[in-house]
Backbone as numpy.savetxt, mean C-alpha at the origin, in Angstrom:
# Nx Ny Nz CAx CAy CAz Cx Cy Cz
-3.87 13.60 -5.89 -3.26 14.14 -7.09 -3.08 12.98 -8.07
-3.43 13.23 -9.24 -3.11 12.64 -10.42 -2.17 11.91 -11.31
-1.79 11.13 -11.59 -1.24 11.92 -12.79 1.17 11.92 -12.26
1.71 12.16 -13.72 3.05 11.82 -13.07 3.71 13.02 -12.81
2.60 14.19 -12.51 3.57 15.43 -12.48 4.51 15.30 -10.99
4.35 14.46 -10.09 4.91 14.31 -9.17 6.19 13.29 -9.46
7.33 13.19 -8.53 8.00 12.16 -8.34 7.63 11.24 -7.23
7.35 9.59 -7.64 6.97 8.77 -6.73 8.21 8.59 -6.09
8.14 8.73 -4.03 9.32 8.98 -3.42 9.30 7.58 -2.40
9.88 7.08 -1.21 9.56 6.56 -0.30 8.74 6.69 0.94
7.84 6.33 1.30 6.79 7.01 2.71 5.59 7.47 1.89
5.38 7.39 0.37 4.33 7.67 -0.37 3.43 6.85 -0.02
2.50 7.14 -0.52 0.83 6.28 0.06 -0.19 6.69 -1.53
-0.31 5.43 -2.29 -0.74 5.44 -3.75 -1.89 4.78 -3.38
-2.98 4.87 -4.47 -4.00 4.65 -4.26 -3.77 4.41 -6.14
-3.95 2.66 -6.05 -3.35 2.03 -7.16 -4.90 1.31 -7.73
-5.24 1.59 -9.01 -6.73 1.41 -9.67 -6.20 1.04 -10.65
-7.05 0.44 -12.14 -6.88 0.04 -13.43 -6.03 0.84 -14.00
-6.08 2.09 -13.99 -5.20 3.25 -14.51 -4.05 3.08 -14.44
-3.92 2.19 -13.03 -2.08 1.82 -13.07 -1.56 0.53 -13.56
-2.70 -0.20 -13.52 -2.09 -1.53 -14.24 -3.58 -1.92 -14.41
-4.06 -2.96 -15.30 -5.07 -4.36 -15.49 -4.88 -5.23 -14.41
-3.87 -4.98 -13.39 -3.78 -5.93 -12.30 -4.59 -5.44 -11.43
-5.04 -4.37 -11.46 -5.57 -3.74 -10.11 -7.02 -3.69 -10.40
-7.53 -4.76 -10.64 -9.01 -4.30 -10.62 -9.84 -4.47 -9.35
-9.75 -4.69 -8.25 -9.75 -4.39 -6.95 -8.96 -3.01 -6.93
-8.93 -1.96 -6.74 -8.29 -0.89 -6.72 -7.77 -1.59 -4.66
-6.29 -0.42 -4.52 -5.56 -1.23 -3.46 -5.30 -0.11 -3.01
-4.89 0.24 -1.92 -3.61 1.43 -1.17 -2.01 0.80 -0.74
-0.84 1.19 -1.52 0.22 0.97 -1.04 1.05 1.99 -0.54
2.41 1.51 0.57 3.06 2.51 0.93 4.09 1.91 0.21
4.98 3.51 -0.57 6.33 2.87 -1.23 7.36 2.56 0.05
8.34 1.24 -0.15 9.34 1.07 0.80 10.21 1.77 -0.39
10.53 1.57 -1.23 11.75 1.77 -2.57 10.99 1.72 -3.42
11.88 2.37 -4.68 11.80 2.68 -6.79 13.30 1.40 -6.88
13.13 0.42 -7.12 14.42 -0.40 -7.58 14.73 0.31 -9.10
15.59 0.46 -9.50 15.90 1.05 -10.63 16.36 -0.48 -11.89
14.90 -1.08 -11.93 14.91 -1.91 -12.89 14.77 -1.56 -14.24
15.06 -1.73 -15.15 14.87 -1.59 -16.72 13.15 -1.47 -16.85
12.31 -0.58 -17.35 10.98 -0.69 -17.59 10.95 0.00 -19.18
10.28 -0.25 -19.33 9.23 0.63 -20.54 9.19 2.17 -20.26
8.72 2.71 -21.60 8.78 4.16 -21.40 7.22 4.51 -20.18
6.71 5.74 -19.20 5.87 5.77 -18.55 5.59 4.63 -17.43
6.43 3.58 -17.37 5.89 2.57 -16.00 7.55 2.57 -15.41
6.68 2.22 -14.63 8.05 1.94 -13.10 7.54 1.13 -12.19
8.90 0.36 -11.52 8.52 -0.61 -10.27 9.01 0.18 -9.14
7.70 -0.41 -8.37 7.52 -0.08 -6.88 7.91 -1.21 -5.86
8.48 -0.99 -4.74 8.38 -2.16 -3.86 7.82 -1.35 -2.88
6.65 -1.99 -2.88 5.71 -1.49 -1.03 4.98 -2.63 -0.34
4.66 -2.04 0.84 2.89 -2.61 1.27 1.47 -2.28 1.65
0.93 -3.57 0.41 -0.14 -3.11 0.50 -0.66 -2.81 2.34
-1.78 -1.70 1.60 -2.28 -1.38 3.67 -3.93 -2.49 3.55
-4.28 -2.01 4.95 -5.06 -3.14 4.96 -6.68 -2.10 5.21
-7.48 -2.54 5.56 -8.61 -1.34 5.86 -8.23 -0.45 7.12
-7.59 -0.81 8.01 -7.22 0.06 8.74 -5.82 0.90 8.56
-5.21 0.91 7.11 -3.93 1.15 7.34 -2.41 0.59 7.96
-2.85 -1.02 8.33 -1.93 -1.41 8.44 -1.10 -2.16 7.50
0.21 -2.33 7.04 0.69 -3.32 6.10 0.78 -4.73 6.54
0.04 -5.34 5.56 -0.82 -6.52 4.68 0.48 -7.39 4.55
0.83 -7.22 3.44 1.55 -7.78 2.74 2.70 -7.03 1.62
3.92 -7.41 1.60 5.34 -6.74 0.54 4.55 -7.07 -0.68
5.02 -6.09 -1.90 4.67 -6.50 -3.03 5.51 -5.57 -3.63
6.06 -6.40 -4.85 6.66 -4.91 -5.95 5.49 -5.24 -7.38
5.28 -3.54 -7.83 4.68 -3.78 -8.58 4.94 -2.89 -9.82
4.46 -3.50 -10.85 4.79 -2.93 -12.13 3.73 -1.65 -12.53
4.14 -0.54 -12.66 2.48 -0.01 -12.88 3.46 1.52 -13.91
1.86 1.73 -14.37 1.80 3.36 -15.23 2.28 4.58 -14.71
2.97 5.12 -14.79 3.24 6.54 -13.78 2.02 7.53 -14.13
1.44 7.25 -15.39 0.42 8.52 -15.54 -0.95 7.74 -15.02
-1.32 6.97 -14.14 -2.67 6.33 -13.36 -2.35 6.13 -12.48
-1.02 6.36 -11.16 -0.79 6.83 -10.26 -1.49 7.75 -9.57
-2.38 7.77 -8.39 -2.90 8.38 -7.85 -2.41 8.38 -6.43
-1.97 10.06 -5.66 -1.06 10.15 -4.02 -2.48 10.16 -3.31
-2.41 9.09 -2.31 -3.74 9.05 -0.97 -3.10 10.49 -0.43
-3.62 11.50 -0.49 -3.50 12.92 0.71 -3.95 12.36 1.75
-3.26 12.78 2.90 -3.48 13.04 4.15 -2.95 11.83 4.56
-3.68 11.03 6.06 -3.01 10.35 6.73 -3.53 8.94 5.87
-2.79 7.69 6.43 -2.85 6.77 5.38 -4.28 6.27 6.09
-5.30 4.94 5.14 -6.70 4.74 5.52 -6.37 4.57 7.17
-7.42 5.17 7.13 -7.62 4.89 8.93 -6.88 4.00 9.61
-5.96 4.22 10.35 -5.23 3.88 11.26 -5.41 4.16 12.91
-6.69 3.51 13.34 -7.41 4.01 13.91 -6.83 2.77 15.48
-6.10 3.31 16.47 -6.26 2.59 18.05 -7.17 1.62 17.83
-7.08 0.18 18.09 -8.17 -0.39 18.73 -8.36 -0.28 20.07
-9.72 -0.74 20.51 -10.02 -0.98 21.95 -9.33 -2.44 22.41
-8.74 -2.63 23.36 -7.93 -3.99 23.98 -9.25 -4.29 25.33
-9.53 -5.65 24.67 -10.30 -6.37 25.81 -9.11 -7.15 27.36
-9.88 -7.00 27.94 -9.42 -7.72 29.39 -9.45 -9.47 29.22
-8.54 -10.14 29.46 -8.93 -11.24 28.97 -8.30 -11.98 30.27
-9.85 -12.57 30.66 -10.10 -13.59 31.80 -8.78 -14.62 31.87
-7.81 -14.95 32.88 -7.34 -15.88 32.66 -7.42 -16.90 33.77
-7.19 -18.13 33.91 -7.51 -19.33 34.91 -6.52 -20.04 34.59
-6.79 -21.32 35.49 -5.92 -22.50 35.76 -5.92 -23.02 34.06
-4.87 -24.05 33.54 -5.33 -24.50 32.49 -5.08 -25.91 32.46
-5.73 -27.02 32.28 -5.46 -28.23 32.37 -4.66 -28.83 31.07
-3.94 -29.39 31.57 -2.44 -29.94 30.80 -2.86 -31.62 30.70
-2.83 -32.09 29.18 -2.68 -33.83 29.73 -3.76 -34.40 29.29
């Protein structure tokens, strides 16, 4: 979904492109942690989230300044958050010294 007919809430998952800021020209996926209720401009608001990573995991905290009308909600589950496979890992003596 588009656009600011929504309210951006906490547990959201944005899918943040030029539309939301000139910062994003790498377009990104964040999850909101909080809306800090800082002083902005008319149409933008700060976010504090984290960015996800290709699998959906959080990256890194960031608050960010962005457009409410180039806000875009990721539907469904956040990017693939997909189990890895866990290797067996050989272990031995280890020499010390």
């Amino acid at each position: 979904m588009r656009g600011s007919v929504r309210k951006v809430k906490s547990g959201d998952v944005l899918h943040l492109t030029r539309a939301a800021s000139v910062q994003f020209l790498r377009p990104i996926f964040v999850r909101v942690i909080r809306l800090p209720d800082w002083v902005t401009y008319d149409g933008w608001l700060w976010i504090e989230g984290y960015e996800l990573g290709m699998k959906g995991e959080a990256v890194v905290r960031r608050s960010l300044f962005v457009q409410t009308a180039g806000l875009i909600w990721h539907e469904g589950p956040a990017p693939a958050a997909r189990p890895t496979a866990r290797r067996q890992v050989r272990r031995g003596p280890v020499r010390v010294g």
